[in-house]
Each structure stands twice: as C-alpha cells, then as structure tokens.
TIROLO-179171 format. One line per field, with one value per residue: x, y, z of N, C-alpha, C, O in turn. Coordinates in steps of 0.02 Angstrom, whole numbers, plus 50000, padded with zeros to 5 digits. Example, Ala and Ser with C-alpha at 12.3 -4.5 7.8 and 13.67 -1.06 7.14 Angstrom:
BEGIN
n_X	[50660,50642]
n_Y	[49716,49888]
n_Z	[50390,50354]
ca_X	[50615,50684]
ca_Y	[49775,49947]
ca_Z	[50390,50357]
c_X	[50660,50645]
c_Y	[49835,50002]
c_Z	[50390,50394]
o_X	[50712,50670]
o_Y	[49834,50057]
o_Z	[50423,50402]
END
This chain:
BEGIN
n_X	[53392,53466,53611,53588,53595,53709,53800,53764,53824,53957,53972,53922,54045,54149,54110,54139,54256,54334,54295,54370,54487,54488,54479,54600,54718,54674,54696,54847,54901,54864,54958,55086,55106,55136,55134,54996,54828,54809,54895,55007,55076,55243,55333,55474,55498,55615,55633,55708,55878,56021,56025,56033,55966,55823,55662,55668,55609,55560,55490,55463,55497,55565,55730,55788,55942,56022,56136,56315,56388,56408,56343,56233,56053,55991,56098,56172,56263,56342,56469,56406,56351,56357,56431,56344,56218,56088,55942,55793,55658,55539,55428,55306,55166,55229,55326,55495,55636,55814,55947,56129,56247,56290,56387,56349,56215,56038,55866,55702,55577,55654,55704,55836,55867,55909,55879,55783,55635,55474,55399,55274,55145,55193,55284,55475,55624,55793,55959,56101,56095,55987,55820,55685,55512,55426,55291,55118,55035]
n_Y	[53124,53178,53171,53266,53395,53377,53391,53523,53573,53562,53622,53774,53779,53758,53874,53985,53967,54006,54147,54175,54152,54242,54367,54374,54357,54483,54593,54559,54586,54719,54780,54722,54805,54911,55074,55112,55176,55275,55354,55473,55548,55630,55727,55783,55928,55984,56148,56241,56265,56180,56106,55978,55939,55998,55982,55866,55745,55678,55536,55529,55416,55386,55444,55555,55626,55769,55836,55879,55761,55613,55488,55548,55558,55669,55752,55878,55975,56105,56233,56293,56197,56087,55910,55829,55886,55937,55821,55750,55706,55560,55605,55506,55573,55686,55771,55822,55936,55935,56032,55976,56006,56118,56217,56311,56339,56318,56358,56373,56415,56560,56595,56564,56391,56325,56230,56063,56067,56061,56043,56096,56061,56143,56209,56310,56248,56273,56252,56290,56365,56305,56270,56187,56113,56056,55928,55861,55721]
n_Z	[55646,55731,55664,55578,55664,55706,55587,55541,55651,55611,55500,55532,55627,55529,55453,55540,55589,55452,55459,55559,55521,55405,55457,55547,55438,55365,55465,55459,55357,55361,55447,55374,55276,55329,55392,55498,55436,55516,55568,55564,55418,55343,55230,55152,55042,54943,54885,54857,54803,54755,54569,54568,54676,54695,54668,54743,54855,54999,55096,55272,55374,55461,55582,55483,55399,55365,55261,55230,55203,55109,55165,55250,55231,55153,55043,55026,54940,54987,55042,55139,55234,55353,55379,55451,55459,55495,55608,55550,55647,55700,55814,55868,55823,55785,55688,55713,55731,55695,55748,55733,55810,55715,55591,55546,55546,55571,55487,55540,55452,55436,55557,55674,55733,55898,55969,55961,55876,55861,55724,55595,55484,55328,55366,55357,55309,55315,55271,55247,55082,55051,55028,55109,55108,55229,55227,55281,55260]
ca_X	[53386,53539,53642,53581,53608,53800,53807,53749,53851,54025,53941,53942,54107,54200,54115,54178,54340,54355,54272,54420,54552,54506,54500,54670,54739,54658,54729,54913,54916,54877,55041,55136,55101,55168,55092,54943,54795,54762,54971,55048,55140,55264,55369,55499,55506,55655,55602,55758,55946,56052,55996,56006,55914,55753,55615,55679,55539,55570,55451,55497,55491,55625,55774,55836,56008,56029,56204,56347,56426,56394,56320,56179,55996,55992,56161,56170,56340,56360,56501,56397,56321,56406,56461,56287,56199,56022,55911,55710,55649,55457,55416,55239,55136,55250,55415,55561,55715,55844,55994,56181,56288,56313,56436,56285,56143,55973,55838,55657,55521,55672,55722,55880,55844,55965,55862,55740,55584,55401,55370,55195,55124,55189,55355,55516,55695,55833,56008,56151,56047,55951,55752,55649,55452,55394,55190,55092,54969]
ca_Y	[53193,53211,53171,53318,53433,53363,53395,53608,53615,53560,53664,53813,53774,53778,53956,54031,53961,54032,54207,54195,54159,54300,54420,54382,54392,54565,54622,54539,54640,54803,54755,54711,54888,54985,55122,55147,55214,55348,55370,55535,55535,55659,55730,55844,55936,56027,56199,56301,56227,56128,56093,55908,55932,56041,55931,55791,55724,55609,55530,55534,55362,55375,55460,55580,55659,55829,55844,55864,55694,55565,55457,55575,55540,55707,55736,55946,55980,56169,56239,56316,56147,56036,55838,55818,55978,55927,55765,55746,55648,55577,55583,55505,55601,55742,55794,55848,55950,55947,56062,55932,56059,56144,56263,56412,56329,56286,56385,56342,56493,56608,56606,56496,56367,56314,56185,56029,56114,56029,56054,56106,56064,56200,56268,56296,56230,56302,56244,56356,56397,56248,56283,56140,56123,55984,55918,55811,55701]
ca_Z	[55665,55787,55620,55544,55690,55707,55509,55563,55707,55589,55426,55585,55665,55459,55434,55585,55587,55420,55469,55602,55481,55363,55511,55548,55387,55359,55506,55458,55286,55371,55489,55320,55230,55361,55451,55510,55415,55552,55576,55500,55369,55350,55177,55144,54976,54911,54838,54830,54821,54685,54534,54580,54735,54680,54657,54776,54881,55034,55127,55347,55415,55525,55560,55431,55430,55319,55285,55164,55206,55066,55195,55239,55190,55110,55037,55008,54938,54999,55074,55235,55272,55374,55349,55483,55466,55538,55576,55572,55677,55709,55905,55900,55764,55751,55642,55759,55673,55774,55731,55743,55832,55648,55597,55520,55593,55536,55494,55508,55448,55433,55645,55679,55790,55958,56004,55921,55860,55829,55641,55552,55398,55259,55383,55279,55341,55266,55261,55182,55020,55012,55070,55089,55149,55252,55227,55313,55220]
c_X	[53450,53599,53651,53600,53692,53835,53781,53799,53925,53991,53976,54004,54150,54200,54148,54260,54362,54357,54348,54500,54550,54518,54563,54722,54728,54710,54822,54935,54927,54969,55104,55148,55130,55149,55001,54881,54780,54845,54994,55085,55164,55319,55415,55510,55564,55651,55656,55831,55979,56034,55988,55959,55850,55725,55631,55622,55558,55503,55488,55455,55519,55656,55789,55886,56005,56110,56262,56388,56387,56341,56248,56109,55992,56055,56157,56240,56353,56410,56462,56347,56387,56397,56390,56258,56157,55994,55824,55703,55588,55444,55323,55201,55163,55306,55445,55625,55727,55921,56071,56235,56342,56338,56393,56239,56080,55921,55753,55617,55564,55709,55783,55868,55917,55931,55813,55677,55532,55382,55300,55203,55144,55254,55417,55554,55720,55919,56029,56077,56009,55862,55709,55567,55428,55316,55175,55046,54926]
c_Y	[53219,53209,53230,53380,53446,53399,53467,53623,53612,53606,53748,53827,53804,53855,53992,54031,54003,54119,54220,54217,54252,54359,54429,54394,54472,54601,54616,54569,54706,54797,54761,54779,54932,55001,55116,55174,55298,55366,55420,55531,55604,55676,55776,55863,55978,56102,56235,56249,56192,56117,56020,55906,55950,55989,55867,55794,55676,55619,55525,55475,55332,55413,55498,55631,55698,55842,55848,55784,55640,55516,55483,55532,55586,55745,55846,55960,56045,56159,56279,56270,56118,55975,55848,55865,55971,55862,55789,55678,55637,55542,55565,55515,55658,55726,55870,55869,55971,55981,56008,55976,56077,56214,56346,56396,56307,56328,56360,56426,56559,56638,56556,56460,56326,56243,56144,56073,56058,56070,56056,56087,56137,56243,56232,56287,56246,56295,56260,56374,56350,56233,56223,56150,56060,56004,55859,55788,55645]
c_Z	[55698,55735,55579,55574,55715,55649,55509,55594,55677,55539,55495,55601,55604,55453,55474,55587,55504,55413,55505,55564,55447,55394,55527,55489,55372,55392,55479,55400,55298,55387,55431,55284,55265,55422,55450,55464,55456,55563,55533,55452,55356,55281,55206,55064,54972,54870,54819,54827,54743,54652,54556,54632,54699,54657,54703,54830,54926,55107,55216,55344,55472,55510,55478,55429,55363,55329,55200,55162,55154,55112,55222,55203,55137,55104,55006,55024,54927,55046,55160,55255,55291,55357,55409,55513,55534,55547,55595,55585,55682,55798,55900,55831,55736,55739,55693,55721,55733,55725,55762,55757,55750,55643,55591,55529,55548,55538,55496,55519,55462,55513,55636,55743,55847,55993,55976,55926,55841,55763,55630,55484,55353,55292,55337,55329,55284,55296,55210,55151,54983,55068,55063,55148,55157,55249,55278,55258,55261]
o_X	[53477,53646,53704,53619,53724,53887,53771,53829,53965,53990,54035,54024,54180,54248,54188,54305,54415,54397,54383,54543,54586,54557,54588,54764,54774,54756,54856,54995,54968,55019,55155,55205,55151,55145,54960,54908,54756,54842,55001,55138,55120,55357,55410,55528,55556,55673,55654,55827,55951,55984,55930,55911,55824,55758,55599,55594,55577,55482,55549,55398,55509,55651,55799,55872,55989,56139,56251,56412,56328,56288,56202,56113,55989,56074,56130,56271,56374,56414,56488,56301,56443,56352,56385,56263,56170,56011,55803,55722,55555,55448,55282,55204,55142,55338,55429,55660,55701,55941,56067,56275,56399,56319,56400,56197,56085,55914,55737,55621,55538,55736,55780,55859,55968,55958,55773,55668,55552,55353,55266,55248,55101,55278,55423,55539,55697,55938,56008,56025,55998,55853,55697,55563,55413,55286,55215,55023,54873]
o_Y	[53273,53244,53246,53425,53496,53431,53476,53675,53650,53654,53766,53884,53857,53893,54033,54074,54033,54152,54267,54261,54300,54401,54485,54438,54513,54632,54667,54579,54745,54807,54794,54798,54985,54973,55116,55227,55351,55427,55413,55500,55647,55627,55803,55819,56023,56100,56263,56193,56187,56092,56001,55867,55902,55947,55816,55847,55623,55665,55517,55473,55285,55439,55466,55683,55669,55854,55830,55762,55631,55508,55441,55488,55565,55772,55856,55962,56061,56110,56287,56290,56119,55968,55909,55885,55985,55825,55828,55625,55687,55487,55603,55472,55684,55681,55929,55830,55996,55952,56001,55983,56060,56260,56403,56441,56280,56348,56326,56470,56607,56693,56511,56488,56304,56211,56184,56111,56011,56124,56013,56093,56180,56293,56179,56305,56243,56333,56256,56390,56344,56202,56206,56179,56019,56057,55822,55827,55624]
o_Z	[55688,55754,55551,55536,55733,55656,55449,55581,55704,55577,55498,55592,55610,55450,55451,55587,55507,55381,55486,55570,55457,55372,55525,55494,55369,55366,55480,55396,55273,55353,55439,55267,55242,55476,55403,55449,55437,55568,55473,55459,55356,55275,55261,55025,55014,54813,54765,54853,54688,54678,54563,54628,54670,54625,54692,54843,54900,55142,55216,55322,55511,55454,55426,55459,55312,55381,55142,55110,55167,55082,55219,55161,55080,55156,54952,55077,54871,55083,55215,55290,55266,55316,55406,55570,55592,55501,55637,55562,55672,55826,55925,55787,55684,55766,55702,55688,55783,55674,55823,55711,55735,55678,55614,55522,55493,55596,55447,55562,55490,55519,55595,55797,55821,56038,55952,55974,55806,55761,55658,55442,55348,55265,55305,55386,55227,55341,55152,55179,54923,55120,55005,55202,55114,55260,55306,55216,55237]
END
C-alpha cells in the first residue's frame, strides 16, 4: 500500500513540475516577441511627400529621427528639412515629437510646435512638404 502511495506522490510531483515548466516557457515566449499584448503600438504613415516616401510605413519602437541626413530613420530629402529635423519618441504609452532645433520647424495638425508635443491617434506631422499620420493600434 505505502508503495502505491510513493508511486502517486512521484506520478504528482512529474505533473506539476511539468505544469511549472510550461508556465515558464509561456511566459519566456511572450518576453521573446516583444511588447506587451496590452503595450501601444505606435506607426507612422507617409501620406504626402516624395514619391519614394508615400506609402512608407514605420512601426515606433524607439527613438526615431526625421531628417535629411542619410543616417536618419526617416531619410526626407527636401531642401526645408534639416540633416535632424524631428525625433518620436515613446514616453510610456504615448508618442512624443519633439522638434531638433530645426531650421522651418515642425508642424503637427497644421500649428508649429516649440516644444515636444503628446501625439493622438490620426494627428498629421508635417515636415517641409512631407505630411505624415501617426496610428495607434
């Protein structure tokens, strides 16, 4: 009898330890993918500007520098952008444009801005003649 209850309590011990494992794995995949399920995600789309630009699509994960400098994330080769026009930034859950002491400034929703701005879903930024609309999804 006490053979049989030894032979439960390891049968017991295997399942859990394996319940434990798979729990941790789970968890260690989310970790690997990224962000968050409940974490913002943040685009910018291109709508107006260069023929090469229009249609460009970048996702915000960090840091992004708007600029004519080759080095740039988004590379907008007008003469009234500057070599580090603008960057977006993500403080938390929101998208931060921050104007890079630029020569004609930055526009977001048509106002020029003097100072980093908290972004919405569907507002436009507009460097020189190149309009772009950040989303959230």
């Amino acid at each position: 009898m006490i053979d049989l209850v030894l032979f439960g309590g390891r049968i017991l011990l295997v399942v859990l330890l394996y319940l434990f494992l798979y729990a941790a794995m789970r968890s260690g995949i989310g970790l690997v993918r990224g962000q968050r399920r409940d974490a913002a995600i943040w685009a910018v789309d291109v709508e107006k500007g260069a023929k090469q630009l229009r249609g460009l699509h970048v996702d915000i994960l960090g840091p992004v520098i708007i600029g004519r400098s080759p080095s740039s994330d988004i590379v907008v080769d007008e003469p009234f952008v500057s070599a580090t026009h603008a960057r977006f930034t993500l403080q938390g859950p929101a998208l931060v444009l921050e104007d890079l002491g630029s020569t004609n400034g930055t526009m977001v929703n048509g106002h020029l801005i003097g100072q980093p701005v908290t972004l919405r879903d569907g507002d436009e930024v507009q460097t020189g003649d190149t309009i772009m609309r950040v989303s959230r999804r």
